[in-house]
N, C-alpha and C positions, 0 to 999 in steps of 0.2 A: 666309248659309251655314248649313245645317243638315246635324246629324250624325243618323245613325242609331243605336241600341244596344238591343241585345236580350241577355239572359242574364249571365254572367259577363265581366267586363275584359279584354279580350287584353293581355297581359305579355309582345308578341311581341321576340325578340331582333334585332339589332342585327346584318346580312350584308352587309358592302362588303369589300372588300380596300383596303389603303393604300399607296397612292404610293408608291412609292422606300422602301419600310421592308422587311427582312429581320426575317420572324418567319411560327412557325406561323400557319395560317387563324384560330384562334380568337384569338390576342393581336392581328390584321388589325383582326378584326370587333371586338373593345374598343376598339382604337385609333381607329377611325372614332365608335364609339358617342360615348366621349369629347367626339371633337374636335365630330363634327357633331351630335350626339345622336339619338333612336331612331327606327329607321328608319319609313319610309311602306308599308304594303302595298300596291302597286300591282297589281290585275287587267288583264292585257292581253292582247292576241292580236289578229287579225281582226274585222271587226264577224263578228255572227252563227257566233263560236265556242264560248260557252258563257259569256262571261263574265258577262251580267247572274245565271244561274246559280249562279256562283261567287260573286260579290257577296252574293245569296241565302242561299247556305250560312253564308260567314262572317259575316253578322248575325244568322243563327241559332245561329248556335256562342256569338255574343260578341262577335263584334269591332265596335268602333265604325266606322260607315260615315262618310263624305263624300259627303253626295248634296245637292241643294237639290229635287227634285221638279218642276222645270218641264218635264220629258220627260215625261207620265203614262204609263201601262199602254196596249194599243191591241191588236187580234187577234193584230199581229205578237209582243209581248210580252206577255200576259195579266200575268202577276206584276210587269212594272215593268224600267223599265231601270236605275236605279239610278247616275242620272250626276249629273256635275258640270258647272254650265255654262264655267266657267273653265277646265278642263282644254282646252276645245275650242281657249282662246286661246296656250296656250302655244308654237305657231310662230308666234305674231304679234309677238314681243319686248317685253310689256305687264306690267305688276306681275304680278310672280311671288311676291310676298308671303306671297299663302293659300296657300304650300306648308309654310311653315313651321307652321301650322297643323293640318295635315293629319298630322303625326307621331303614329305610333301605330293610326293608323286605317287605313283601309282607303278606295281610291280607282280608280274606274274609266278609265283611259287606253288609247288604241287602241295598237294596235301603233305606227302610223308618226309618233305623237307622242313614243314613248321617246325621240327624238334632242334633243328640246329640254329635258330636263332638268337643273336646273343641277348641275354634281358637287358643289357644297356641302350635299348631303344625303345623305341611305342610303334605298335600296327596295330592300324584296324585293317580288318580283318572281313572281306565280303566273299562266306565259304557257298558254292555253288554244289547244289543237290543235285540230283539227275537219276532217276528211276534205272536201279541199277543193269535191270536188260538191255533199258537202251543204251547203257554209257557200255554193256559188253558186246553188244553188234554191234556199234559204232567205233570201237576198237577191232573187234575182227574185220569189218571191211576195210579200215584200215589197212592194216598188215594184208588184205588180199590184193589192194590196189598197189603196194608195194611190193607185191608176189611174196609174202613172205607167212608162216604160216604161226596159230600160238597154241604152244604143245599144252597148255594147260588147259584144263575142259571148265566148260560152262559153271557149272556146278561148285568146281571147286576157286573159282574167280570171285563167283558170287558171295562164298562163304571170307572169303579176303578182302576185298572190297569194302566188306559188313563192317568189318573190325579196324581195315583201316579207316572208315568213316567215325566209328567209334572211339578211336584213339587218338583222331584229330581234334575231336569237340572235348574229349577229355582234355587233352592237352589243351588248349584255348581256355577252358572254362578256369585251370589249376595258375597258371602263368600270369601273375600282374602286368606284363607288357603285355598283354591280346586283351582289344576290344573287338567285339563279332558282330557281324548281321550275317544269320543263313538267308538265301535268298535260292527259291528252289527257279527251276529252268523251263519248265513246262510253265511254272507263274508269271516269267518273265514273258514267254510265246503266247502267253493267253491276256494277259495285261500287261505289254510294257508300261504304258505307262504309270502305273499303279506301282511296279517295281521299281521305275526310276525315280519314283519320287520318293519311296523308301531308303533308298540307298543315297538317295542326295540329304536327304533328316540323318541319316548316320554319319554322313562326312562331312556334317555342314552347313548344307541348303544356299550352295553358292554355284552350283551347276546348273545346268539348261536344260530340263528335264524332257523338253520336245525334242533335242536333238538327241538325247540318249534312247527315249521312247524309239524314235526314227532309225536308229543306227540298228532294230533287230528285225533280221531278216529272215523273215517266215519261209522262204522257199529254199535253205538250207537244213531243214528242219527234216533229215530224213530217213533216221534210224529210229523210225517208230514201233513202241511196245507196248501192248494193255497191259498195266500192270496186275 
C-alpha cells in the first residue's frame, strides 16, 4: 500500500449523519467523528468523469493519497490514474481491513462500488459529473487505443449510465456514512479555481487551492461534446 502526499496535511472534517440520533448536522458529523473517527475522501463518479483529475488536484493541494501505482499512465491517461488495486475488491466480500487505513486520505472508488461500503466508517464523498457523451467517447477511444472494441451501442450506455448516476446519488443521499459535494467536470475546466475552493470548504479549508487550481490540465481535455 502506498500513499501519496504533496504540500500541506489535510485536516479534513468529519460528514456522516447518525442513526436514530436527534441533533443539528454539525453535533451528527462529531457524533460519527467520535464514534467511527475521521472520515475517507472518496473520489467517485463514472469511469472517465474527471476523477483521476480530481485525485490530481487534491495531492496537489495536500491531501494524502491512497494509490499503489500498478495502473501506470497510458495515452488514455497521460498524468496517471491514481488507483487502488483493493478498492476493485470490495463487491467481492474480502478483507476490508485497508479501509481503516485509508482515514484521512483520499481514495479513488467508481461509482457502482459505493454500495459495498461498510457504514462503520465516514466518507465524503467528491462525485464527478461529466456530460454523458463525452464520458461515452472517451471511453470508446479508450478501448480503440487498446484495439479493443465495446459491443454495447451508444444509446443503450447512455440509458445505463443515467441510472447508474441515479442510484449513486440515491444511495449517498439514503446512508449516514456519506457526506457529498457533486463537483461537475466541465466546471472544474472552466473555473478551477472556483472548484477548488469548493471542494477545499467541503474537506476543511486546509488545502492549497492555487496548487489544486494549477494541477488541471486544459490540454487533456479532448473528448469533446455539445451537450
Amino acid at each position: 500500500m502506498a500513499a501519496v502526499r504533496r504540500g500541506p496535511q489535510d485536516g479534513s472534517r468529519m460528514g456522516c449523519q447518525a442513526e436514530g440520533v436527534t441533533m443539528a448536522p454539525v453535533l451528527k458529523r462529531v457524533y460519527r467523528r467520535i464514534r467511527f473517527g475521521k472520515a475517507i475522501v472518496m473520489v467517485s463518479g463514472l469511469p472517465r468523469s474527471g476523477t483521476s483529475m480530481t485525485m490530481k488536484m487534491l495531492v496537489e493541494g495536500g491531501l494524502e493519497l491512497l494509490t499503489d501505482g500498478i495502473r501506470t499512465a497510458d495515452d488514455s491517461n497521460p498524468e496517471g490514474y491514481y488507483e487502488f488495486e483493493k478498492v476493485k475488491e470490495l463487491n467481492k466480500a474480502r478483507d476490508l481491513s485497508w479501509l481503516n487505513g485509508a482515514r484521512g486520505k483520499a481514495v479513488k472508488v467508481i461509482s457502482y462500488l459505493l454500495p459495498h461500503l461498510p457504514d462503520t466508517l465516514n466518507y465524503q464523498v467528491i462525485f464527478m459529473h461529466r456530460n454523458l457523451h463525452e464520458v461515452i467517447a472517451s471511453q470508446n477511444k479508450m478501448l480503440e487505443q487498446r484495439g479493443e472494441s465495446n459491443e454495447t451501442s451508444d444509446d443503450r450506455l447512455l440509458t445505463l449510465f443515467e441510472q447508474e448516476v441515479k442510484k449513486a446519488k440515491n444511495l449517498i443521499a439514503a446512508r449516514s456514512c456519506f457526506d457529498a459535494i457533486d463537483v461537475n467536470h466541465k466546471d472544474v475546466l472552466a473555473d478551477p479555481l472556483q472548484q477548488a475552493t469548493r471542494i477545499n470548504q467541503f474537506l476543511g479549508g486546509r488545502l492549497d487551492i492555487e496548487r489544486m487550481a494549477a494541477a488541471v490540465d486544459q490540454r487533456l481535455y479532448r473528448s469533446r461534446r455539445t451537450s
